[in-house]
C-alpha positions as CSV (number, residue, x, y, z in Angstrom):
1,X,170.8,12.6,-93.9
2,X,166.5,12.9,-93.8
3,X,164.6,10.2,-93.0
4,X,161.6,10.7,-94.9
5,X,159.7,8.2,-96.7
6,X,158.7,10.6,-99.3
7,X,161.8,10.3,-101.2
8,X,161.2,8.7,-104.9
9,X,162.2,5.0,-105.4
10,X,165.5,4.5,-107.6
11,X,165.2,3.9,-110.9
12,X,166.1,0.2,-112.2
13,X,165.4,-2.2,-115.1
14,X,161.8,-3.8,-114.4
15,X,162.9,-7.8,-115.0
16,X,160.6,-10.5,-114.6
17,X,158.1,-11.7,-112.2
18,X,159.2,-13.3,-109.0
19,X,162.3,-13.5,-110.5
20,X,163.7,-9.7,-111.3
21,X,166.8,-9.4,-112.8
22,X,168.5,-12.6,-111.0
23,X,169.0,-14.0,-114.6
24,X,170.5,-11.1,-115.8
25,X,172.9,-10.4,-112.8
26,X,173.7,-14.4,-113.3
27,X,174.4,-14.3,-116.8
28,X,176.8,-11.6,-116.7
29,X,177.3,-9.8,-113.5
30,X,179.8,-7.5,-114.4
31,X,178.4,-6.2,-117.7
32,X,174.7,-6.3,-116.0
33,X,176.2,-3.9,-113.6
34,X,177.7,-1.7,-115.8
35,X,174.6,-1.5,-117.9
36,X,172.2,-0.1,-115.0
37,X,174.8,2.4,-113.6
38,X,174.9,3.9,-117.2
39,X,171.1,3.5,-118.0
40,X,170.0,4.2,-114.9
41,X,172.0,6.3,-112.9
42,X,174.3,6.6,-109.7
43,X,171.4,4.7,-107.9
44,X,169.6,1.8,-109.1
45,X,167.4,-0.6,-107.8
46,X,167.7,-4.2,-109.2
47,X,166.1,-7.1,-108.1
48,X,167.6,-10.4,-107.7
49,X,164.4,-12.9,-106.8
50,X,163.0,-11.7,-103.7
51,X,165.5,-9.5,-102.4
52,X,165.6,-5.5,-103.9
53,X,169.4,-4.2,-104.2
54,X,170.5,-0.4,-104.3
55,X,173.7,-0.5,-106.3
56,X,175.7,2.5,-105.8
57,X,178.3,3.7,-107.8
58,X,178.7,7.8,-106.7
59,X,181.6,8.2,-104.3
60,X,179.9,10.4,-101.6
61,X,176.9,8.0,-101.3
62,X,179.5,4.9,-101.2
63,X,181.2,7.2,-98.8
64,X,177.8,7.8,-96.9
65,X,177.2,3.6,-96.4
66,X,180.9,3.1,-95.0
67,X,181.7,6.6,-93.3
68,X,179.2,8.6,-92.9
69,X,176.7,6.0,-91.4
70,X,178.4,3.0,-90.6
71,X,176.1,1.9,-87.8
72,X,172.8,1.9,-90.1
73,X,174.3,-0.6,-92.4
74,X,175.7,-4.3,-91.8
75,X,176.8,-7.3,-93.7
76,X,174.6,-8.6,-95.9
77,X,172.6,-11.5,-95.1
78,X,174.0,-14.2,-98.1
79,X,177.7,-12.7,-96.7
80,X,176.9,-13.8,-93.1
81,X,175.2,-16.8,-94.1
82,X,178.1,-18.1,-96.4
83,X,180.7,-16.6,-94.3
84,X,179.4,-18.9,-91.3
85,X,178.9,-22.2,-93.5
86,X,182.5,-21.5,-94.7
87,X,184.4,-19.6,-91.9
88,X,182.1,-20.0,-88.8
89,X,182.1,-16.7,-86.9
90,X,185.3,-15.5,-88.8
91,X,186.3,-11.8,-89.1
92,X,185.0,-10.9,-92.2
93,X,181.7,-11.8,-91.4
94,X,180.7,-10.7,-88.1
95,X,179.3,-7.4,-87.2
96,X,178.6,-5.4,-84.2
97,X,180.0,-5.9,-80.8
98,X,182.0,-9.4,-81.6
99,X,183.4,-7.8,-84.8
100,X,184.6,-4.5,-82.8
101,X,186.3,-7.4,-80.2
102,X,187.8,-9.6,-82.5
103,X,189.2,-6.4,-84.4
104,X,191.0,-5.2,-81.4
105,X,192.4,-8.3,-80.8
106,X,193.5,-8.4,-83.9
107,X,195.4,-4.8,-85.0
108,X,198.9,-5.9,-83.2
109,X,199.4,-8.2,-86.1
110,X,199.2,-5.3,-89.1
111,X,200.9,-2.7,-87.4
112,X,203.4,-0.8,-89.6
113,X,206.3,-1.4,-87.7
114,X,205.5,-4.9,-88.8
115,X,205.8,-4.7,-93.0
116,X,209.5,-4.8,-92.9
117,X,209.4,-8.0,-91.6
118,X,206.3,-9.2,-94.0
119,X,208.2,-8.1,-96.8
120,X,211.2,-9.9,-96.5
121,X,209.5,-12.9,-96.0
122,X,207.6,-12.0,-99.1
123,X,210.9,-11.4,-101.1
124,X,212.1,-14.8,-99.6
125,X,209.6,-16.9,-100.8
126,X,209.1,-15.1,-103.8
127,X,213.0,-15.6,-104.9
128,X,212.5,-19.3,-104.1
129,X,209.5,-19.9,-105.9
130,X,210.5,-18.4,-109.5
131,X,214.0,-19.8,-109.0
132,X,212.7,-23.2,-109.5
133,X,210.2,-21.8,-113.1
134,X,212.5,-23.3,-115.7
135,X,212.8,-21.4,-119.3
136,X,210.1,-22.5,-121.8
137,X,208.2,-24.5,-119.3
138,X,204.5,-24.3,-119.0
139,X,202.8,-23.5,-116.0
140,X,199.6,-23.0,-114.9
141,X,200.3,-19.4,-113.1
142,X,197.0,-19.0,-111.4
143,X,197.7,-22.2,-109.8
144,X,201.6,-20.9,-108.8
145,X,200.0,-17.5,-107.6
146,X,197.9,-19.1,-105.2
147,X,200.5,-21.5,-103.7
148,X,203.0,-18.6,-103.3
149,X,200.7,-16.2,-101.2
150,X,199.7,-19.3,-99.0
151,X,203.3,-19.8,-98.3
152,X,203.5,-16.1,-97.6
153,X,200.5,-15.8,-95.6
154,X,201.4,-19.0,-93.8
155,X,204.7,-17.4,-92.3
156,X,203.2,-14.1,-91.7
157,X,200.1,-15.0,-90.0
158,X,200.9,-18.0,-88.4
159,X,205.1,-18.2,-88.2
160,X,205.4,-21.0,-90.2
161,X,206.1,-23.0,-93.2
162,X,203.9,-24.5,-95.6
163,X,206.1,-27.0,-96.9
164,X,204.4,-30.2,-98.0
165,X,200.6,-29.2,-96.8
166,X,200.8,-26.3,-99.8
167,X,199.1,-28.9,-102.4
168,X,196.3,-29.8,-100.3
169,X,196.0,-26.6,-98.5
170,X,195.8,-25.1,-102.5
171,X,193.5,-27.4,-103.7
172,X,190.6,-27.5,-101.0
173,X,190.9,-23.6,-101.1
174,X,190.0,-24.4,-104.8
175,X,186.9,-26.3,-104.1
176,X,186.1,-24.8,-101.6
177,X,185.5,-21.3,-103.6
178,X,184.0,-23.9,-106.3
179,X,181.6,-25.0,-104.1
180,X,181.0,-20.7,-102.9
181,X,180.0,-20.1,-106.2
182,X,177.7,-22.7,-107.0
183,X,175.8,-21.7,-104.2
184,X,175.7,-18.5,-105.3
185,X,174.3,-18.9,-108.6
186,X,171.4,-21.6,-107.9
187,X,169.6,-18.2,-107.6
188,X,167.4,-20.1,-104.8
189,X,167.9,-20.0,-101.2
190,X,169.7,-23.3,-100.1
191,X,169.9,-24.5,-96.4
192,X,173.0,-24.5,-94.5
193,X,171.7,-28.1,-93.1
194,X,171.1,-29.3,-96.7
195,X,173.7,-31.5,-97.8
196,X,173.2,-30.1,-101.1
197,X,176.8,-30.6,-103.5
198,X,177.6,-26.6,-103.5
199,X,177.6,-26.7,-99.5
200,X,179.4,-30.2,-99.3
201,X,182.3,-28.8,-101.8
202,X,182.7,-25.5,-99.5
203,X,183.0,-28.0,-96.2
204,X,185.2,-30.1,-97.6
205,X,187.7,-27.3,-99.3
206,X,188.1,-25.5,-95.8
207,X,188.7,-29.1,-94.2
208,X,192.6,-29.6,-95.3
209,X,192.9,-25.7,-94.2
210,X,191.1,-25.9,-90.8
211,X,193.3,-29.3,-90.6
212,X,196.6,-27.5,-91.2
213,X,195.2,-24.2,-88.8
214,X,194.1,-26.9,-86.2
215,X,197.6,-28.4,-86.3
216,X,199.1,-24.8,-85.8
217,X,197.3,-24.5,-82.6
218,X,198.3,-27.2,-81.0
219,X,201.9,-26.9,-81.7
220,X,201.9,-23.3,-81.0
221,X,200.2,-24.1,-77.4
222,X,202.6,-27.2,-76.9
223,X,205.4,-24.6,-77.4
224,X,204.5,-21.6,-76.2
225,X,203.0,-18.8,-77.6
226,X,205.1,-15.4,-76.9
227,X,205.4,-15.0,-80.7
228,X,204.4,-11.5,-82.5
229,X,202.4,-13.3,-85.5
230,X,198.4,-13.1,-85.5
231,X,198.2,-16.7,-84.5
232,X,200.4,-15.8,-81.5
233,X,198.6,-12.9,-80.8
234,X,195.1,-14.3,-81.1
235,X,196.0,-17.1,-78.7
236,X,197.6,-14.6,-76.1
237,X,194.9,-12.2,-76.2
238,X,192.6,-12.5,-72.9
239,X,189.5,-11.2,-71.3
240,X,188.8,-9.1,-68.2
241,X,189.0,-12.5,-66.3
242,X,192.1,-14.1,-67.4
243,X,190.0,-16.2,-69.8
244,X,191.1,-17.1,-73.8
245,X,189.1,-14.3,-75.6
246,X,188.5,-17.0,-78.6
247,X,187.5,-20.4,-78.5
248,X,189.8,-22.8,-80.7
249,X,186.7,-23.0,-83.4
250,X,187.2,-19.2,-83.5
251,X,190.7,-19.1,-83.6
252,X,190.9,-21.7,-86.4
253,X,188.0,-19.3,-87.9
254,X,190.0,-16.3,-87.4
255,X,193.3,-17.4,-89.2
256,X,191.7,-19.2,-92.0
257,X,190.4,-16.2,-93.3
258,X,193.2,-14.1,-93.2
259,X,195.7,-17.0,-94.5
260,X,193.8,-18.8,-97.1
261,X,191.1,-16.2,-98.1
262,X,194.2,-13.6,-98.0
263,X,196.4,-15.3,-100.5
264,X,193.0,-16.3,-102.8
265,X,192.8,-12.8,-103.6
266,X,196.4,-11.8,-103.5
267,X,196.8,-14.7,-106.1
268,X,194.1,-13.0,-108.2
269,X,195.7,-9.5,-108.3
270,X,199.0,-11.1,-109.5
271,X,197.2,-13.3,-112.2
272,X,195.4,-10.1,-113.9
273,X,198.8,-8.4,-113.2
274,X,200.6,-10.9,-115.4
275,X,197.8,-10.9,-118.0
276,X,198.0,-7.5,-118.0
277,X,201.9,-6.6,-118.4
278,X,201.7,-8.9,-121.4
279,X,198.9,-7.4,-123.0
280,X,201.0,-4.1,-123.0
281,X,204.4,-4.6,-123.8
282,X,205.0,-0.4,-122.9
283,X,203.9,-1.0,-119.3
284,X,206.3,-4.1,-119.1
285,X,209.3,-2.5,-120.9
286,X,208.9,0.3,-118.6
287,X,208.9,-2.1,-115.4
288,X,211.7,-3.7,-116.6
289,X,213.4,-0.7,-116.7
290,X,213.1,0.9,-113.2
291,X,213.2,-2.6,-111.6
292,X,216.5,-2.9,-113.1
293,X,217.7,0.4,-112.4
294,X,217.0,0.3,-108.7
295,X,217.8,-3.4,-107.8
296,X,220.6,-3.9,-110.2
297,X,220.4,-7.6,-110.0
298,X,219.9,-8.3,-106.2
299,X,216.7,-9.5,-104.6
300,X,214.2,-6.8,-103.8
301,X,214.4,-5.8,-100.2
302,X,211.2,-4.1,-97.6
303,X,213.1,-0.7,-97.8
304,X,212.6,-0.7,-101.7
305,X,208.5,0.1,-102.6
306,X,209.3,3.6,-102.1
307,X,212.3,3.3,-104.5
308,X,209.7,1.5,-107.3
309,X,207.3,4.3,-108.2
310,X,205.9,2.7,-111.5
311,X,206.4,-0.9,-110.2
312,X,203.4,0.4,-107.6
313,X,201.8,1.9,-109.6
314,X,201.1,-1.3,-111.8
315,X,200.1,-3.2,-108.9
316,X,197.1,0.2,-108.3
317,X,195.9,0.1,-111.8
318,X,195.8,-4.2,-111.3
319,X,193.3,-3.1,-108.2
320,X,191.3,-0.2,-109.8
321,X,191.0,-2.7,-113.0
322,X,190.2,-5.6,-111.0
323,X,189.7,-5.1,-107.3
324,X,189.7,-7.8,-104.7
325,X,185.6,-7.6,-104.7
326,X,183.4,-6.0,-107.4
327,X,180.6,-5.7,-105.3
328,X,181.0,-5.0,-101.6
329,X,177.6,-5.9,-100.1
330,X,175.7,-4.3,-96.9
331,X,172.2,-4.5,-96.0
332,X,170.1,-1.3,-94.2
333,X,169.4,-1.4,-91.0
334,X,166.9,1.5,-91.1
335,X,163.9,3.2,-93.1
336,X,165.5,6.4,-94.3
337,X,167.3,8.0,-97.7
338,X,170.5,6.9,-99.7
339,X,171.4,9.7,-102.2
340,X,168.5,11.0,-102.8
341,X,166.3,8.0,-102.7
342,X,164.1,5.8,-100.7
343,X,165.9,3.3,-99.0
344,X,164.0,0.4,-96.4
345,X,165.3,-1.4,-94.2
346,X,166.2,-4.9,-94.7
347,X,167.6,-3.7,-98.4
348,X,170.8,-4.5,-100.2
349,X,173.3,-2.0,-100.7
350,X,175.6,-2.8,-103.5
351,X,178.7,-0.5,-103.9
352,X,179.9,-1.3,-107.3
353,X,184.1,-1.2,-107.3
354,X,184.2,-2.3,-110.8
355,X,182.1,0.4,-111.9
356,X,183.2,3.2,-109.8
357,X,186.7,2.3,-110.8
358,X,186.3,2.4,-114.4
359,X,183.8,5.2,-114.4
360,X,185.0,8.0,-116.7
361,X,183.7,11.0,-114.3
362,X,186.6,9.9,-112.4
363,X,189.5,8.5,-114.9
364,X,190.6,9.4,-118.3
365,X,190.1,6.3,-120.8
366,X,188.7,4.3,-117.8
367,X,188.7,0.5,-119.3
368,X,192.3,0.8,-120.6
369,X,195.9,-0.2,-118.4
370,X,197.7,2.8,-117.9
371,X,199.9,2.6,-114.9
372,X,201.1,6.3,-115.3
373,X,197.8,8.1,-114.4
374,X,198.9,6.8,-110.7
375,X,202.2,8.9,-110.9
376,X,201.3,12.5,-111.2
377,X,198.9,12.9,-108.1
378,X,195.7,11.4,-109.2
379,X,195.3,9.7,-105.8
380,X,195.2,12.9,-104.1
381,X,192.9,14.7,-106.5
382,X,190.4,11.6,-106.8
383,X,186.8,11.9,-104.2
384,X,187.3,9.7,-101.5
385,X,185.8,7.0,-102.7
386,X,186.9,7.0,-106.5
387,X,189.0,3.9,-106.1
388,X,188.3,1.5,-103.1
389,X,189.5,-1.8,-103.7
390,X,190.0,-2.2,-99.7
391,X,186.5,-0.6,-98.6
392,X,186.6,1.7,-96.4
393,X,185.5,3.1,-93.0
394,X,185.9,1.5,-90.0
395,X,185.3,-1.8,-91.7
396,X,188.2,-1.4,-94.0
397,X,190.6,-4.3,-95.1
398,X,192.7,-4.7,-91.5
399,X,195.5,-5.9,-94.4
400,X,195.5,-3.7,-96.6
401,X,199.1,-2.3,-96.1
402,X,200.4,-5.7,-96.0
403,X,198.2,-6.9,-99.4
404,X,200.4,-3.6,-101.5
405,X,203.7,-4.5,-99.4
406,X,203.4,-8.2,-100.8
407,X,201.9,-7.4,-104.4
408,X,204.6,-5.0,-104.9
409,X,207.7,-7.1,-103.6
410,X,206.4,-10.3,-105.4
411,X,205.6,-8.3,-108.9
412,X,209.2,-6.9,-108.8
413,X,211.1,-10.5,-108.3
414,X,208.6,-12.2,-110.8
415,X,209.3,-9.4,-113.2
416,X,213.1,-9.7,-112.0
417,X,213.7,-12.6,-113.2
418,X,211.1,-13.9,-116.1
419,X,208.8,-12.8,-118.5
420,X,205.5,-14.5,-118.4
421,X,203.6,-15.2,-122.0
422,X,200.0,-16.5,-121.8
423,X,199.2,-19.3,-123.8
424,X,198.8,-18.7,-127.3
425,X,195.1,-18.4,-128.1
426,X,194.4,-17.9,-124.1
427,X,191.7,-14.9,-123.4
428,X,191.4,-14.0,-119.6
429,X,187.8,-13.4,-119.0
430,X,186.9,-12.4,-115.6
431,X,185.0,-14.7,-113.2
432,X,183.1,-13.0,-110.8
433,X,182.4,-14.9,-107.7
434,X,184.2,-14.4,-104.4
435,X,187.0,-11.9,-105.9
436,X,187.3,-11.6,-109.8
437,X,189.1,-14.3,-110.7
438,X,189.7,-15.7,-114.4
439,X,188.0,-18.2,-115.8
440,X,189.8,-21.1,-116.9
441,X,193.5,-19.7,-115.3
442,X,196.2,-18.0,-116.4
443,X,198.3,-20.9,-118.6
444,X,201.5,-19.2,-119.1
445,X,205.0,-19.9,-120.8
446,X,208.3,-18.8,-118.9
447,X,211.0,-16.9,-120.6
448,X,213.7,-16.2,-118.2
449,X,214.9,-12.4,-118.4
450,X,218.9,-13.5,-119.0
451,X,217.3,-16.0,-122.0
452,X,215.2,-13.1,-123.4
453,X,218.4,-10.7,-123.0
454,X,220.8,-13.4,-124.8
455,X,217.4,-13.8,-127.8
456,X,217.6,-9.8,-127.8
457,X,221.0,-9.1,-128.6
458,X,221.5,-12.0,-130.9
């Protein structure tokens, strides 16, 4: 594109002095969003304090930040800075040259010869986990989600069981994304150093996983490691010398983030999923009925996504509806022009999922859950970046393939075997911090599917 410095500013709501819109954004992030992108336009400056933000909700300048232009754009600064208090130098939120490394290093472990295996293990834990969800108990399904990815991720990432560190390895992810977004709405810059209660929560969430990671390592190394997991892999991987390529803080870094982080948003797909299905008893008849038809009773297997059209589907209207992140965050890393505008360097660039997604240019009634639109080709006739809920470009979600392998298998076994009925009264708002995740949980009653069957025919 131009460089030119001639190019008008974006448009945007004027907000307050010194402040801007931070209250706004605070408040309601989500709506706030929406609200600009339809008053405004496909490009709108906000401004959150001292820092100006493009957000960006037009596929081709979405595709321009992550494609197009890659190397003019980088993390934003509040990713890098949380993503070291939290993670240290962890995957997610490096850039340049020690990304690109640790990348490489990293690709073995999400290569596609390797979903077959990840989705067994996915089936395996899933089968034992709803086997022991009794009829008419209550459960907190938010809470079950979480633990069930961790034991997931914990096999398929590091070759192991979570056993009894799944409570504590749970909780501190908790408080540790309690503490992640208290720190993101003070609205005022806060020290890493300080030992201010939002960064003291965040240390002491990630200290049961670092513990349990830490643990890994050292039993791993004791025992050799010629496994084909990422933990293996990352501790086998050398330099041009013969030296480790990663220190044990990075290593520890490196498989935190794609463990716990992983199954944190994994849990949070399945949670809306649930809330979903029950909110539309069509969607969940209909699941019912090609899970049934295709698995006739046994376990779901790797070999069967293919075989569950609608069941996939479900899990890509759960993403467009809620992705992973709402807002993926860059900053510029030049003076120049972003569709059609000025941009400077040093500026926010926020590409807006949630409203791309549910923008009507692109999908037919946009807010509503209709997992059918996925089944007649929409993918293929949808601009690039209509629906990203992994990103894109070269910076795209390394785990992407195995996130829709384990969504899918897990959805099918869960909807297998129960049906899952919120809490009377229960409304699931979305809480938008790290992810979207749902304010106050997903409390949910059980009805196994043979007990609803018998209550059917009766």
């Amino acid at each position: 594109m131009t460089i030119t410095r001639t190019s008008p500013r974006p448009p945007g709501p004027a907000g307050r002095p010194v402040f801007g819109n931070a209250r706004e954004f605070r408040r309601d992030p989500l709506g706030f969003l929406a609200g600009v992108a339809r008053d405004y336009g496909d490009v709108v400056e906000i401004r959150l304090g001292p820092e100006r933000m493009l957000v960006l909700s037009r596929p081709e300048d979405i595709e321009d930040v992550l494609v197009t232009r890659p190397e003019c754009f980088r993390k934003s600064r509040i990713i890098r800075v949380i993503g070291r208090l939290v993670l240290g130098v962890a995957l997610d939120a490096t850039d340049g040259e020690q990304w690109r490394r640790q990348r490489r290093w990293a690709v073995p472990a999400f290569r596609p010869a390797r979903l077959e295996e990840y989705g067994a293990i996915a089936a395996d834990e899933a089968t034992r986990a709803v086997a022991t969800w009794r009829d008419g108990e209550a459960r907190a399904f938010h809470r079950d989600a979480l633990r069930l990815m961790l034991a997931i991720n914990a096999r398929v990432f590091c070759g192991v069981e979570l056993a009894d560190a799944a409570p504590a390895v749970a909780d501190g992810m908790v408080r540790a994304l309690d503490g992640f977004a208290c720190r993101l709405t003070l609205g005022i810059p806060v020290p890493d150093w300080l030992p201010a209660p939002c960064n003291l929560a965040m240390r002491r969430g990630m200290a049961p996983i670092h513990r349990f990671v830490r643990a890994l390592i050292a039993a791993r190394r004791a025992a050799g490691h010629d496994g084909e997991d990422l933990l293996s892999i990352l501790l086998a991987a050398r330099d041009d010398t013969g030296r480790p390529c990663l220190t044990d803080a990075q290593l520890v870094d490196e498989v935190s983030i794609m463990f716990a982080l992983g199954a944190h948003q994994e849990s949070l797909a399945l949670a809306w999923g649930a809330w979903l299905l029950a909110r539309h008893p069509e969607a969940e008849r209909r699941l019912h009925v090609e899970i049934d038809d295709v698995l006739a009773g046994r376990p779901p297997t790797p070999a069967d996504p293919p075989r569950l059209p609608y069941t996939a589907a479900v899990v890509d209207e759960i993403l467009r509806l809620y992705p992973p992140f709402f807002l993926v965050v860059r900053e510029s890393l030049i003076d120049g022009e972003l569709g059609g505008h000025r941009l400077d360097k040093g500026t926010s660039i926020g590409l807006c999922t949630w409203v791309t997604q549910r923008h009507p240019r692109y999908f037919v009634d946009p807010d509503a859950f209709r997992p059918e639109r996925w089944l007649d080709g929409l993918a293929r006739r949808l601009p690039r970046f209509a629906y990203f809920p992994f990103g894109g470009g070269p910076r795209v979600c390394i785990a992407n393939a195995v996130v829709r392998t384990h969504l899918t298998i897990v959805l099918a076994t869960i909807a297998q075997r129960c049906v899952l009925r919120p809490r009377r009264g229960h409304v699931a708002v979305p809480d938008p911090v790290i992810g979207l995740g749902m304010r106050g949980g997903l409390p949910v009653t059980v009805e196994r599917r043979a007990a609803v069957a018998r209550s059917t025919a009766a």
